[in-house]
SEZASE-195813 format. One record per residue (C-alpha): residue in three letters; x, y, z. Coordinates in nm, 4 decimals. Example, Ala and Ser with C-alpha at 12.3 -4.5 7.8 and 13.67 -1.06 7.14 Angstrom:
<nodes>
[node "ALA" [1.2300 -0.4500 0.7800]] [node "SER" [1.3670 -0.1060 0.7140]] 
</nodes>
This chain:
<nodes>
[node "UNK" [2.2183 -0.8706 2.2408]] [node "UNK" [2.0923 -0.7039 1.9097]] [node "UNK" [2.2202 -0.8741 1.6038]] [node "UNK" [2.3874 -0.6247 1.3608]] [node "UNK" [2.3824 -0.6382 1.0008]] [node "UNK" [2.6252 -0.5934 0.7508]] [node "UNK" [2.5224 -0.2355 0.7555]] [node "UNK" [2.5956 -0.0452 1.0814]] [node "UNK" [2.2626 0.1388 1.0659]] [node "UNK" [2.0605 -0.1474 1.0911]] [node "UNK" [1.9600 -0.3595 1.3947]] [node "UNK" [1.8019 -0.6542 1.4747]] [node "UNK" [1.6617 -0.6651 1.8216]] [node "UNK" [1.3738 -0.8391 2.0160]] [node "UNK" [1.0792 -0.6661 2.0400]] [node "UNK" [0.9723 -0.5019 2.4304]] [node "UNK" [0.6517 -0.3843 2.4931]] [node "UNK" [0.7685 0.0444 2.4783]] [node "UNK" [0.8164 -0.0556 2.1573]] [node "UNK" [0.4169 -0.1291 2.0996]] [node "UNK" [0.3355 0.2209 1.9453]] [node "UNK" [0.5876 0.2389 1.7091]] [node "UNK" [0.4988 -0.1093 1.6042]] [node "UNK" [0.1058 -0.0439 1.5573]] [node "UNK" [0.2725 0.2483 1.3443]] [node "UNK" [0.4939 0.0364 1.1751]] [node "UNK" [0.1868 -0.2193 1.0449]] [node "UNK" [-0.0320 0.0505 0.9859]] [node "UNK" [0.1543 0.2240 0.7249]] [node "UNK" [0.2419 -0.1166 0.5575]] [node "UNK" [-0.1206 -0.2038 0.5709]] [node "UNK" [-0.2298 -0.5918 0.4399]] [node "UNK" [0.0709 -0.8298 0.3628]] [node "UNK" [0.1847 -1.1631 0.4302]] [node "UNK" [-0.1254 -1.3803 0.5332]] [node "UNK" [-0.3147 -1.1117 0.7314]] [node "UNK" [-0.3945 -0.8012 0.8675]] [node "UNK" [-0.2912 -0.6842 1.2411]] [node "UNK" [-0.4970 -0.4497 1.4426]] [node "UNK" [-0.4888 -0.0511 1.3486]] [node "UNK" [-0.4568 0.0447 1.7474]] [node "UNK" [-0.1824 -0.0133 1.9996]] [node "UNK" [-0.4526 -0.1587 2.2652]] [node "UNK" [-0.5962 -0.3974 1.9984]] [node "UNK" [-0.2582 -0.4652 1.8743]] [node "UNK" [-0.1310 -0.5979 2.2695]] [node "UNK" [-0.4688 -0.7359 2.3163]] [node "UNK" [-0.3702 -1.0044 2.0078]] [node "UNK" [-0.0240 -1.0155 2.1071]] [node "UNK" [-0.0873 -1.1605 2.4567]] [node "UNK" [-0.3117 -1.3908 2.3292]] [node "UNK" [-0.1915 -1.5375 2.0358]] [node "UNK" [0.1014 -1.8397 2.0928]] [node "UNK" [0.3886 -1.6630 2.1468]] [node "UNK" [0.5595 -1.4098 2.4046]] [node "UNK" [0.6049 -1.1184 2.2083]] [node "UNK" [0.9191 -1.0558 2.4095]] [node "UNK" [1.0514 -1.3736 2.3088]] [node "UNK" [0.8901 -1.4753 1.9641]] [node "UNK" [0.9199 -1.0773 1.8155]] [node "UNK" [1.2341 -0.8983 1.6575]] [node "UNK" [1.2013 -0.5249 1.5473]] [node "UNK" [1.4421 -0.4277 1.2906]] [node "UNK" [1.5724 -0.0852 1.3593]] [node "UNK" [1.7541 0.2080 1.0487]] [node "UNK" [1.9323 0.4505 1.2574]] [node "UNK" [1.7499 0.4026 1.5433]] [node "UNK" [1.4061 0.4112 1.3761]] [node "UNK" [1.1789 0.1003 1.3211]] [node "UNK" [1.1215 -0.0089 0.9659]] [node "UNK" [1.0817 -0.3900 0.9935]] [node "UNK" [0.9254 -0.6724 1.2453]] [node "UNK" [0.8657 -1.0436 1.2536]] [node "UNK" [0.6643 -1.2326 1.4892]] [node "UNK" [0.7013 -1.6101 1.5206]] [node "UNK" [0.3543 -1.8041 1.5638]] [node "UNK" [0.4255 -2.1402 1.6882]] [node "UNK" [0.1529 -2.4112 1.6396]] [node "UNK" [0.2714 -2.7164 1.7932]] [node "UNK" [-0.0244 -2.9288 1.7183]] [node "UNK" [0.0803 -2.9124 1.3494]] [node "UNK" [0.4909 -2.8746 1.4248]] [node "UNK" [0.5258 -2.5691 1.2489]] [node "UNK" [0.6174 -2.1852 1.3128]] [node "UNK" [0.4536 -1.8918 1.1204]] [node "UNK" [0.6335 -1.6462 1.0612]] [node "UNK" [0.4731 -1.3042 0.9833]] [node "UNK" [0.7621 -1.0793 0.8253]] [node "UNK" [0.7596 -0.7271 0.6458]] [node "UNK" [0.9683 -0.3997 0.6137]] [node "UNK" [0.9552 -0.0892 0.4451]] [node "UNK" [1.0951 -0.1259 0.0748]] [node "UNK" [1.3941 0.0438 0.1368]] [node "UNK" [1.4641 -0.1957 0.4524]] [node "UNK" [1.4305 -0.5119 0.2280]] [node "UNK" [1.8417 -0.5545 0.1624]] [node "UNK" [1.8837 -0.5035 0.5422]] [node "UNK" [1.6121 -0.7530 0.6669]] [node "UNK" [1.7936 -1.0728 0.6358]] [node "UNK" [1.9451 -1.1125 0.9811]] [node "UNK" [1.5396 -1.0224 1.0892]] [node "UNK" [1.4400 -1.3573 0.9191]] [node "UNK" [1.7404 -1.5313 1.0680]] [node "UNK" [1.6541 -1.4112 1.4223]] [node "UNK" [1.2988 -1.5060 1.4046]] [node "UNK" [1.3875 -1.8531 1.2111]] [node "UNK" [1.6324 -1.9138 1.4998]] [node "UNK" [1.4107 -1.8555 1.7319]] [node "UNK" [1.1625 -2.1174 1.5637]] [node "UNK" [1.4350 -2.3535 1.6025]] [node "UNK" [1.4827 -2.2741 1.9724]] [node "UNK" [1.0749 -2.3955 2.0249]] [node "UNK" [1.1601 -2.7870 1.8695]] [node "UNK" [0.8985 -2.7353 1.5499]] [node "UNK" [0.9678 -2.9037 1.2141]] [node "UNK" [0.8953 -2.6823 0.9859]] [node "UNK" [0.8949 -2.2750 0.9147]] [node "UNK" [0.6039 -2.1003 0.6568]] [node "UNK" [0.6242 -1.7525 0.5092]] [node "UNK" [0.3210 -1.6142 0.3228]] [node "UNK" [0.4503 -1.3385 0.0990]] [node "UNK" [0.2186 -1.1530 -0.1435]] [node "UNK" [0.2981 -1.1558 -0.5288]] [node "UNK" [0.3592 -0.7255 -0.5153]] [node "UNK" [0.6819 -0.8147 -0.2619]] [node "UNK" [0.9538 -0.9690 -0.5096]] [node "UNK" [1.2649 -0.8836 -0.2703]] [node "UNK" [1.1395 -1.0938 0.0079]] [node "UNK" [1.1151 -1.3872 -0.2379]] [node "UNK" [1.4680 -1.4000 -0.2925]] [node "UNK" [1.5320 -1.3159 0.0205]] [node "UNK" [1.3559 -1.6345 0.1828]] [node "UNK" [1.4744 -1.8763 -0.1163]] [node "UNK" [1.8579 -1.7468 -0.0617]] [node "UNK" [1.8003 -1.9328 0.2915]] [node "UNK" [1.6445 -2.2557 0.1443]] [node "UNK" [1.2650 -2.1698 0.1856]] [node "UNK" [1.0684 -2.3502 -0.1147]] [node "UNK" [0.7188 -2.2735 -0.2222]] [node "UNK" [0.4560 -2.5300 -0.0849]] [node "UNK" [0.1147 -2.3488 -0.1803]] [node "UNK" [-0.0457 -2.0720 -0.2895]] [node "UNK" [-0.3902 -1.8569 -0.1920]] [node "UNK" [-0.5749 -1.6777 -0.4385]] [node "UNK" [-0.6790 -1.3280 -0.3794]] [node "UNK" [-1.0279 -1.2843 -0.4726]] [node "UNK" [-1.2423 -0.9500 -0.4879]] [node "UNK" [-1.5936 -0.8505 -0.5477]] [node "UNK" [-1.7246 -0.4835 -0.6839]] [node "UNK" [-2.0345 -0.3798 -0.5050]] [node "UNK" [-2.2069 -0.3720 -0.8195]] [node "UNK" [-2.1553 -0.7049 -0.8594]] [node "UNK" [-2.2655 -0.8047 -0.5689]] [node "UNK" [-2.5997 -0.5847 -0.5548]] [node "UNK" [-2.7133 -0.8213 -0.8633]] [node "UNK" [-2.6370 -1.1632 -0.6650]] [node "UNK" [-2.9651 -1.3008 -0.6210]] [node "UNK" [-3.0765 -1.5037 -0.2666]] [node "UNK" [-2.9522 -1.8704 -0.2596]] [node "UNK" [-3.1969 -2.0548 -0.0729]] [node "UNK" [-3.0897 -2.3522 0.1708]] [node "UNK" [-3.1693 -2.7023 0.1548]] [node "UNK" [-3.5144 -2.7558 0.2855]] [node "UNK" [-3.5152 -2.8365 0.6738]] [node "UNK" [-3.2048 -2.5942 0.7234]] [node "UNK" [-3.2067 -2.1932 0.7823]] [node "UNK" [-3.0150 -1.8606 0.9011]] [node "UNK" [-2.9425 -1.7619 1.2439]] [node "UNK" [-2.6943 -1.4921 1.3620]] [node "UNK" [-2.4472 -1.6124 1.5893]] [node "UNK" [-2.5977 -1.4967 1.9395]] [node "UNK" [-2.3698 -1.3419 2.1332]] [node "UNK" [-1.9854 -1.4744 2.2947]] [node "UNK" [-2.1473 -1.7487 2.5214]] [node "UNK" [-2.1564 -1.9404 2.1726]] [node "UNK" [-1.7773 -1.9053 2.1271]] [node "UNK" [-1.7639 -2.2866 2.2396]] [node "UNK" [-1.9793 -2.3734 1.9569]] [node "UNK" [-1.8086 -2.1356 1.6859]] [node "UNK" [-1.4450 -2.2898 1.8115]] [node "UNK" [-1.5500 -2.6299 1.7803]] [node "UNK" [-1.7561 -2.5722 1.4438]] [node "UNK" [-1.4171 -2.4178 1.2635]] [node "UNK" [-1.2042 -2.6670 1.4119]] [node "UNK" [-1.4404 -2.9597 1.2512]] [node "UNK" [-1.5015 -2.7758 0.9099]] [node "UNK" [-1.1107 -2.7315 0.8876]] [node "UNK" [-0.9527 -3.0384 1.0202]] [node "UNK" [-0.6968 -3.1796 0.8138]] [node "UNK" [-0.6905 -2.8278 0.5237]] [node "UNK" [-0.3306 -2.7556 0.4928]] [node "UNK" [-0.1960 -2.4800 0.7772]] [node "UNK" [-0.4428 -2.4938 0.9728]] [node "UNK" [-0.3981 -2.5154 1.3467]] [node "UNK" [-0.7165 -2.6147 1.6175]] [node "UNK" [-0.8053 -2.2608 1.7628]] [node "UNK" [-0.8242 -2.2174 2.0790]] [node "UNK" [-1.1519 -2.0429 2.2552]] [node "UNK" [-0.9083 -1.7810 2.3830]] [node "UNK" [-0.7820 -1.6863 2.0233]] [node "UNK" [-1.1842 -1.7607 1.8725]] [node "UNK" [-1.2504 -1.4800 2.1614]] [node "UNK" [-0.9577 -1.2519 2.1004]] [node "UNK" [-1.0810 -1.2779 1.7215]] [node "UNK" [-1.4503 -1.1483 1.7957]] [node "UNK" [-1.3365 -0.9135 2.0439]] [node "UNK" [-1.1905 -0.6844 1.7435]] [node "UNK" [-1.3771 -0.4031 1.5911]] [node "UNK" [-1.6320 -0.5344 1.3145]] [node "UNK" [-1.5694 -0.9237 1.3310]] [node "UNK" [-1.7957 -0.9955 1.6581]] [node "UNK" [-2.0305 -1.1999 1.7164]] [node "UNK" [-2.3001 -1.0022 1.5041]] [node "UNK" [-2.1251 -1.1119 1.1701]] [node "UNK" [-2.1218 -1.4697 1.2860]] [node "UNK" [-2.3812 -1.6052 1.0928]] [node "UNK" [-2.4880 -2.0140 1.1377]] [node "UNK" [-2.6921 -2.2461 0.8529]] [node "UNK" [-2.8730 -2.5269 1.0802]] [node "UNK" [-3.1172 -2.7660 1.1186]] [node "UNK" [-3.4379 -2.8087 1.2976]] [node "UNK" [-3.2418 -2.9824 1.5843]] [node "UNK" [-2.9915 -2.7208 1.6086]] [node "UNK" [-2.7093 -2.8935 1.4390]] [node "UNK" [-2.4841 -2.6476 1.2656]] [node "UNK" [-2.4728 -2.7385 0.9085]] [node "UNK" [-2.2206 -2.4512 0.7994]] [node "UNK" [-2.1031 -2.0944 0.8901]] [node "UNK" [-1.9792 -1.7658 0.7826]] [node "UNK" [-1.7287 -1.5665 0.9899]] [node "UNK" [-1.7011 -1.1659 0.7655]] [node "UNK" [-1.5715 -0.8841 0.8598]] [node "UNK" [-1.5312 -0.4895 0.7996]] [node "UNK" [-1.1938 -0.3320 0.7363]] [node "UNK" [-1.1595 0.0216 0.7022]] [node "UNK" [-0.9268 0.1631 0.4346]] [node "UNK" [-0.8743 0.5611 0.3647]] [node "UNK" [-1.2337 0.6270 0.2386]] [node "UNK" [-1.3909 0.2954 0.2170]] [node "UNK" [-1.4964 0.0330 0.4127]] [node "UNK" [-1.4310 -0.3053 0.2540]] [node "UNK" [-1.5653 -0.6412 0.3681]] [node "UNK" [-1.3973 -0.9588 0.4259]] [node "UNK" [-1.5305 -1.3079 0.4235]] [node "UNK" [-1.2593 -1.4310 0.6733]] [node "UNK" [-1.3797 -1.7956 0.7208]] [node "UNK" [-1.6683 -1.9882 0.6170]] [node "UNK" [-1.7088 -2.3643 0.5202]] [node "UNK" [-1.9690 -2.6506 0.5551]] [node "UNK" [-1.9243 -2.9342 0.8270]] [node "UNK" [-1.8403 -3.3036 0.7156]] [node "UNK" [-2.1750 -3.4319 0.7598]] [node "UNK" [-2.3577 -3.1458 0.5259]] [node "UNK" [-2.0718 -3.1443 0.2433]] [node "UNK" [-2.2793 -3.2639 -0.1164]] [node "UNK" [-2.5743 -3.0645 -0.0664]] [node "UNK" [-2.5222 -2.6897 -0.2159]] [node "UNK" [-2.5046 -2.5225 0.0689]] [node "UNK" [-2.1711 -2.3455 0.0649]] [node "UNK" [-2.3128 -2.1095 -0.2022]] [node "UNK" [-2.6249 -2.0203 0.0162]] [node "UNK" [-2.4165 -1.9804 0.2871]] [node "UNK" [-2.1259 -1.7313 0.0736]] [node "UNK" [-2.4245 -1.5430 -0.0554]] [node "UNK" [-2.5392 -1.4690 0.2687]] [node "UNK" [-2.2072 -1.3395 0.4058]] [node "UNK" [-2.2031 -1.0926 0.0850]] [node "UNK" [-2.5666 -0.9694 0.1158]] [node "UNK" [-2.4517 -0.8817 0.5073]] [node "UNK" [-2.1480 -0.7401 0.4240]] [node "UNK" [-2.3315 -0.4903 0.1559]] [node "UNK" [-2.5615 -0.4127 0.4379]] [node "UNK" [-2.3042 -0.2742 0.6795]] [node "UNK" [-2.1975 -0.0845 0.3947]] [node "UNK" [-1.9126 -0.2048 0.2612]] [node "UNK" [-1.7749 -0.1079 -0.1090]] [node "UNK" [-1.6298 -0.4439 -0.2107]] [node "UNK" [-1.5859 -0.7928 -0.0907]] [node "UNK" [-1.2742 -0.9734 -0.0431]] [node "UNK" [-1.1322 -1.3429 0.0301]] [node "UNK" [-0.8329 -1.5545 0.0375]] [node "UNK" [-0.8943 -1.9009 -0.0686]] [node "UNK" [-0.6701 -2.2059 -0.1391]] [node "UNK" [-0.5720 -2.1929 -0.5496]] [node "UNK" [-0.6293 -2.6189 -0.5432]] [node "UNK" [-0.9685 -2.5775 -0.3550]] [node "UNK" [-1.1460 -2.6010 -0.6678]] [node "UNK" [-1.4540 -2.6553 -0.5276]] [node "UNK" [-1.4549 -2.3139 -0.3191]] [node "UNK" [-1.3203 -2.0981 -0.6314]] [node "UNK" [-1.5755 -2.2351 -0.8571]] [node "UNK" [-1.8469 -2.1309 -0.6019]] [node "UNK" [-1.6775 -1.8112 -0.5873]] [node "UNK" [-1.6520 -1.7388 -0.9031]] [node "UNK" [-2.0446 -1.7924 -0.9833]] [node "UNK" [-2.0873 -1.5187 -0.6894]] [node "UNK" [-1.8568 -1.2486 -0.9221]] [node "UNK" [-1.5390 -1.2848 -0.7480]] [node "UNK" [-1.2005 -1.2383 -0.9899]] [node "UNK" [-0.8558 -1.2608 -0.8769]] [node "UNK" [-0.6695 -0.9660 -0.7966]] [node "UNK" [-0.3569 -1.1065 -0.6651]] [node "UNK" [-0.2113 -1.4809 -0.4980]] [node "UNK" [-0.0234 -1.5065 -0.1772]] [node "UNK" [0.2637 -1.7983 -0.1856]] [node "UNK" [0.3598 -1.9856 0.1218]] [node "UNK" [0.7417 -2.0463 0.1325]] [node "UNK" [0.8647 -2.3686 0.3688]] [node "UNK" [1.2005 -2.4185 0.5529]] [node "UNK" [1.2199 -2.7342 0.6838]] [node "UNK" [1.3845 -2.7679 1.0016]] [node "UNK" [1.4322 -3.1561 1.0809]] 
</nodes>
């Protein structure tokens, strides 16, 4: 049964695979927001929807004005940490009409036994902050929004490795194993995060510039995998931007400058496959990782907060 707002026009309703189009539509035109960015094509966009932890049919509410769709949210349940993620936007004029769309999909949160519920919202969307604090969401956190100019960039000089250690490119998806377990270790314990599975790792590379060839490795003469960078390509109007989507150093190689070798080489690729600017998201308290940022060029441009409800 749809769940009806105070406004007749408007309706809540779970999400069913005919409506796949005019969701890919939907995200398209609101482009980057909450704490990511979903595929630009229907196919890509069910390819990550059947593999990611939920049953869209179950864990996805479209929010309808007059019959056309102008809001979503899709709950992401990691169990391993007791939490639900939920990823939640509208169209501007939607916002006033997109409260019973948070209740449906922090219901259905509820439903799958987790403890807690997390909203990213970005600081350009203030009517969804007041929205999630009039239901008792309280900021927890906050990412920083970090960009480099290409002309910054082009003047970052090579940062060499510690001796014994060098580059390799990831070599193709038989090392998803290895690139699964390596961001599991590196990220164990960080706030948020959730083990990935091989299937999602997979899903991940399988999208259009984020494969395997912008995988890059730091190791040693044994083979051990000191640290890694994970970038990407995303494709905006008439540029093509670059993302540094995850990197970090593994337990065992922390101490020794290598993060910075290892963030200068995901730049120098990025700028190779042609990409006009350089962007991150990195936790504001992870002082460490903004200060090597910063030496690289990077400024802020923006934050994204993470909003909590706890459930029990």
């Amino acid at each position: 049964m749809a769940h009806t707002s105070e406004n007749p026009s408007y309706t809540v309703a779970p999400f069913h695979w005919d409506d796949l189009s005019e969701l890919s539509g939907l995200l398209n035109r609101l482009g980057r927001h909450g704490f990511r960015q979903w595929p630009q094509s229907p196919d890509l966009l069910r390819s990550e929807l059947e593999v990611l932890r939920l049953q869209p049919e179950q864990d996805a509410f479209i929010l309808r004005r007059s019959g056309e769709i102008c809001g979503y949210a899709i709950t992401l349940h990691e169990r391993d940490i007791h939490r639900t993620v939920i990823s939640i936007a509208s169209f501007p004029e939607c916002h006033p009409h997109a409260g019973p769309l948070l209740d449906a999909a922090v219901n259905r949160a509820r439903n799958a036994g987790v403890a807690a519920v997390h909203v990213a919202i970005r600081d350009t969307a203030a009517e969804p902050v007041e929205m999630v604090k009039n239901r008792g969401f309280v900021e927890v956190t906050s990412n920083l929004e970090l960009k480099l100019d290409r002309k910054d960039a082009a003047r970052l000089e090579d940062q060499p490795l510690p001796s014994g250690l060098s580059f390799r490119k990831m070599r193709s998806s038989a090392e998803t194993l290895l690139l699964t377990r390596v961001q599991n270790t590196v990220f164990e314990g960080h706030w948020g995060f959730s083990n990935n599975t091989p299937e999602e790792i997979q899903a991940r590379l399988d999208l259009p510039a984020s494969g395997p060839e912008h995988v890059r490795f730091a190791e040693n003469a044994d083979g051990d995998v000191a640290a890694y960078i994970w970038t990407a390509l995303e494709w905006h109007i008439d540029q093509t931007c670059g993302r540094i989507w995850m990197t970090g150093v593994m337990p065992q190689f922390r101490g020794s400058g290598i993060g910075k070798a290892v963030v200068h080489a995901g730049i120098k690729h990025l700028l190779a496959e042609g990409a006009t600017d350089v962007h991150l998201e990195v936790v504001g308290h992870n002082s460490a990782a903004v200060r090597i940022y910063e030496h690289a060029g990077f400024k802020t441009v923006g934050h994204v907060d993470w909003y909590e409800l706890k459930l029990r």
